[in-house]
MARFI-326528 format. One record per residue (C-alpha): x, y, z; residue number from 1. Coordinates in nm, 4 decimals. Each point is the difference from the previous one (the first is absolute). Layout:
<r x="X" y="Y" z="Z" seq="NUM"/>
...
This chain:
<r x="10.0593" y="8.8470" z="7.9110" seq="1"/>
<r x="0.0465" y="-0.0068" z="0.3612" seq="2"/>
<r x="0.3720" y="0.0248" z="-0.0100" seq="3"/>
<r x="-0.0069" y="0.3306" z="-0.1980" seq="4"/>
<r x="-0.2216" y="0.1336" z="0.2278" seq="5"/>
<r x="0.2204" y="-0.1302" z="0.3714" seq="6"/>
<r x="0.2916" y="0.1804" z="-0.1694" seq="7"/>
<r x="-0.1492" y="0.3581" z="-0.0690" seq="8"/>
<r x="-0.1825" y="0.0011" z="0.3728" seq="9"/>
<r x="0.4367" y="-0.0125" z="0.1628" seq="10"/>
<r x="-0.0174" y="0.3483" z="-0.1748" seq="11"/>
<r x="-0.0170" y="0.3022" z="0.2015" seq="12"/>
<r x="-0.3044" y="0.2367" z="-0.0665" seq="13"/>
<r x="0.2049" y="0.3422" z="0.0917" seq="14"/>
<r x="0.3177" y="-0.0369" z="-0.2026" seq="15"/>
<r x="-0.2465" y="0.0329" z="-0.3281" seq="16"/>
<r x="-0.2135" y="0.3079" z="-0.0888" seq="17"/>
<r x="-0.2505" y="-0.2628" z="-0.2292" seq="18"/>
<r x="-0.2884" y="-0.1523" z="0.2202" seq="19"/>
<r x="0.1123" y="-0.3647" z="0.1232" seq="20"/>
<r x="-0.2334" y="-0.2644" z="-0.1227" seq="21"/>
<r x="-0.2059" y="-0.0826" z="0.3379" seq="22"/>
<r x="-0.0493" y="0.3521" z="-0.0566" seq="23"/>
<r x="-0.1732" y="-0.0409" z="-0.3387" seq="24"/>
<r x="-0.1741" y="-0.3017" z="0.1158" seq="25"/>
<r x="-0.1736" y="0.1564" z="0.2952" seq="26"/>
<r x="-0.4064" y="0.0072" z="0.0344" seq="27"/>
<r x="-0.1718" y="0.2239" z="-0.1749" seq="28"/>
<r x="-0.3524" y="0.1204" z="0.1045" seq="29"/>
<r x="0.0880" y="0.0616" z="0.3469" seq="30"/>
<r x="-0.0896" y="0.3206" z="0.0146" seq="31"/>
<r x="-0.2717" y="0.0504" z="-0.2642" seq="32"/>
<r x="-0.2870" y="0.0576" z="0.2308" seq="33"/>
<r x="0.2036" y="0.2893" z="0.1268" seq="34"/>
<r x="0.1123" y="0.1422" z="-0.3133" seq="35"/>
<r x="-0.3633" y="-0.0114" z="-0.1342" seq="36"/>
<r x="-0.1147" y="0.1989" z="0.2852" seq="37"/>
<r x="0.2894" y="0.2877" z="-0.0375" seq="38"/>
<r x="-0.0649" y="-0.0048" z="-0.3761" seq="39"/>
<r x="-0.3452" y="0.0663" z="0.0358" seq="40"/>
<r x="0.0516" y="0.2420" z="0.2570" seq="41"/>
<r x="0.2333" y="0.1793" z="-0.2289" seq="42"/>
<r x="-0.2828" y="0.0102" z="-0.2362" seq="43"/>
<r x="0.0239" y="-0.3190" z="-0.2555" seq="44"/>
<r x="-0.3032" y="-0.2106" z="-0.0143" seq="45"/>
<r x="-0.1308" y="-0.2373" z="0.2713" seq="46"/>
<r x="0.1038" y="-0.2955" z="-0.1779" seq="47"/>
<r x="0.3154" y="0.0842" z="-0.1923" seq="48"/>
<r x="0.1546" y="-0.2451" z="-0.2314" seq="49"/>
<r x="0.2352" y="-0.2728" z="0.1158" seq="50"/>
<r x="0.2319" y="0.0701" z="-0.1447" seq="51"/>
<r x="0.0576" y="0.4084" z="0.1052" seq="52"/>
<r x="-0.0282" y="-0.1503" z="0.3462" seq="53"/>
<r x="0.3023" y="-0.2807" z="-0.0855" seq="54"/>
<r x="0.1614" y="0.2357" z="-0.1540" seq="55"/>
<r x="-0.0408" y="0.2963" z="0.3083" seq="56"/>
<r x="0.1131" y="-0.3037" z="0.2154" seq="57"/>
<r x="0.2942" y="-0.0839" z="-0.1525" seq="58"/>
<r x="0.0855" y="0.3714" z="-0.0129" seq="59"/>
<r x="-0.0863" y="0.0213" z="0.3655" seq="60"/>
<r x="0.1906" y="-0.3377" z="0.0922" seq="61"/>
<r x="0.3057" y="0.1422" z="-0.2003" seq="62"/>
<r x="0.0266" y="0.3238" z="0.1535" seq="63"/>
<r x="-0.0456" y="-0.1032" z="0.3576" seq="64"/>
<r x="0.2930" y="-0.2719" z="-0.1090" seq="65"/>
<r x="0.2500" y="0.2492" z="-0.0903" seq="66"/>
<r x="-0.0653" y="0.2207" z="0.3012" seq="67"/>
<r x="0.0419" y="-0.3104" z="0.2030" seq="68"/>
<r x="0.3166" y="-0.0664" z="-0.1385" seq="69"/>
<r x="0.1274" y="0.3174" z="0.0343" seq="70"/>
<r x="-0.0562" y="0.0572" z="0.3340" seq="71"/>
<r x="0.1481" y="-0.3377" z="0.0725" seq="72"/>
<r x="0.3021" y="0.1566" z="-0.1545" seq="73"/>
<r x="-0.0111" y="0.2765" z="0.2290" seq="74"/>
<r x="-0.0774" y="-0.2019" z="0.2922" seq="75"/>
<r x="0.2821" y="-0.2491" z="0.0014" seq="76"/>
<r x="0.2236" y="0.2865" z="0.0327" seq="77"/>
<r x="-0.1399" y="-0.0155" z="0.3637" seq="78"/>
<r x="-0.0654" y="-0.3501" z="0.0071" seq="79"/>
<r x="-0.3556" y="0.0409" z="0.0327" seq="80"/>
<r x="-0.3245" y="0.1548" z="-0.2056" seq="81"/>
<r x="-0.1882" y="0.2744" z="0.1763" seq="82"/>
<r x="-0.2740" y="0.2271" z="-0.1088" seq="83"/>
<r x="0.2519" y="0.3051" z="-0.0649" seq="84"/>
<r x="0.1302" y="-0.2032" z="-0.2500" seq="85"/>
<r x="-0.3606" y="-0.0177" z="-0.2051" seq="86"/>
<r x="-0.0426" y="0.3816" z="0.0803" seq="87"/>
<r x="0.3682" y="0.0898" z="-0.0897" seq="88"/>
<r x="-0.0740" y="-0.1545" z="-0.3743" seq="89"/>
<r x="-0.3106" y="0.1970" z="-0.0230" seq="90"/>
<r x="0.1273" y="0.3113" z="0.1630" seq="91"/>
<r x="-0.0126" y="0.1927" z="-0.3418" seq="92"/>
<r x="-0.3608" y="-0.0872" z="-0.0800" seq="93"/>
<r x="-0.1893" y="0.1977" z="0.2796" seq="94"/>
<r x="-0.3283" y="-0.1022" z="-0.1064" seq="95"/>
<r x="0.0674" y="-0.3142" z="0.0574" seq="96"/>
<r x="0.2402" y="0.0711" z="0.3252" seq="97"/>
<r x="-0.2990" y="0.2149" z="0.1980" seq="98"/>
<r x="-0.2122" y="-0.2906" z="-0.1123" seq="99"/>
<r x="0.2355" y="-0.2651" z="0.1943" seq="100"/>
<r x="0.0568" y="0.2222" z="0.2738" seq="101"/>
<r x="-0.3891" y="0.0546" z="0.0476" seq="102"/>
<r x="0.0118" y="-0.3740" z="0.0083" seq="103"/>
<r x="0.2556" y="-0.0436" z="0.2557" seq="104"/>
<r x="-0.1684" y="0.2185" z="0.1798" seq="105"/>
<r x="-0.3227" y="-0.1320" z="0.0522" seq="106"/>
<r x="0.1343" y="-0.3220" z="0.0147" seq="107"/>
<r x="0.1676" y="0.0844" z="0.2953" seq="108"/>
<r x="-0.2550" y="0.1539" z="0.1870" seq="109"/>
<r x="-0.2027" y="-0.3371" z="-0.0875" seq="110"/>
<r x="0.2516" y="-0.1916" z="0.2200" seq="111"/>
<r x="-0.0416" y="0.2595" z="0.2946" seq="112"/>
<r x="-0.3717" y="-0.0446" z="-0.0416" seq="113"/>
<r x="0.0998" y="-0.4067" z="-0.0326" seq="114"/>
<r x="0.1435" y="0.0311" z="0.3541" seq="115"/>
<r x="-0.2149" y="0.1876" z="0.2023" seq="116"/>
<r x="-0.2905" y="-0.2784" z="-0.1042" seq="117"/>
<r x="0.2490" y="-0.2699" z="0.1908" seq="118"/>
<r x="0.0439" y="0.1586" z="0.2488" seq="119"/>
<r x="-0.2146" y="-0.1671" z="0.3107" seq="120"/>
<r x="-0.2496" y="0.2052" z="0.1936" seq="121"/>
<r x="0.2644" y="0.1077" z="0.2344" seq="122"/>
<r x="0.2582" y="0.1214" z="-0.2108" seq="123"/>
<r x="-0.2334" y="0.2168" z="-0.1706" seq="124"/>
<r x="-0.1334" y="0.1950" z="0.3411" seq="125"/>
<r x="0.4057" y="0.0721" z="0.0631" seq="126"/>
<r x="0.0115" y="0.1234" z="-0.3669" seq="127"/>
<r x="-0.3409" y="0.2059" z="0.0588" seq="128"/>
<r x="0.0826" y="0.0767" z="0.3550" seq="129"/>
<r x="0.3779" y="0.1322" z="0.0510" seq="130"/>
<r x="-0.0062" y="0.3056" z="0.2410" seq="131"/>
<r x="-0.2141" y="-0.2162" z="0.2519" seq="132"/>
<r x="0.2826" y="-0.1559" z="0.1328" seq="133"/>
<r x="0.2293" y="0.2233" z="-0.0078" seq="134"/>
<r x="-0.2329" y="0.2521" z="0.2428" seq="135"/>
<r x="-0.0308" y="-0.1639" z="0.3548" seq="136"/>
């Protein structure tokens, strides 16, 4: 048993468009909290079934494979994965392309936001304060 399964793990994961087997032996029920929440808030019942939320998961988990892959694909053209890669594969849905870019977004004015609370008491008066110096 365990030398069937050493021999199949040498295989690369990219050459073949079928899911590898760590792939089909990951953990499930990672994200069911989550997915119970969206459901609901997309109007299903509090409590849906188990098994809608597997099965939403395992749609979810796929999906978010595939884009990963692809974009990998793109990426090592550069030698490297970058956001524009993730927004280049989505760049026909705009739905879901405003969405990410609304995201990005925010999520960079978060960091600014991140940074002015380390800066030390000083630093912040010569952010507050700039022309002071500069009249004299």
């Amino acid at each position: 048993m365990s030398n069937s399964s050493a021999g199949t793990s040498s295989k690369p994961r990219a050459s073949s468009s079928q899911p590898s087997e760590t792939s089909l032996k990951r953990k499930r029920g990672v994200f069911q909290k989550e997915l119970k929440h969206m459901m609901y808030g997309f109007g299903d019942d509090p409590n849906p079934l188990p098994e809608s939320v597997a099965l939403i998961e395992d749609i979810v988990v796929e999906y978010v494979t595939e884009l990963v892959h692809k974009a990998q694909d793109i990426g090592s053209k550069r030698g490297k994965l970058s956001v524009e890669d993730f927004l280049y594969l989505i760049r026909k849905d705009m739905l879901k392309l405003n969405r990410c870019s609304e995201l990005l977004s925010v999520n960079d004015l978060l960091k600014q936001a991140r940074k002015l609370f380390e800066l030390d008491d000083e630093q912040l008066r010569k952010v507050g304060e700039p022309d002071e110096s500069a009249e004299g």
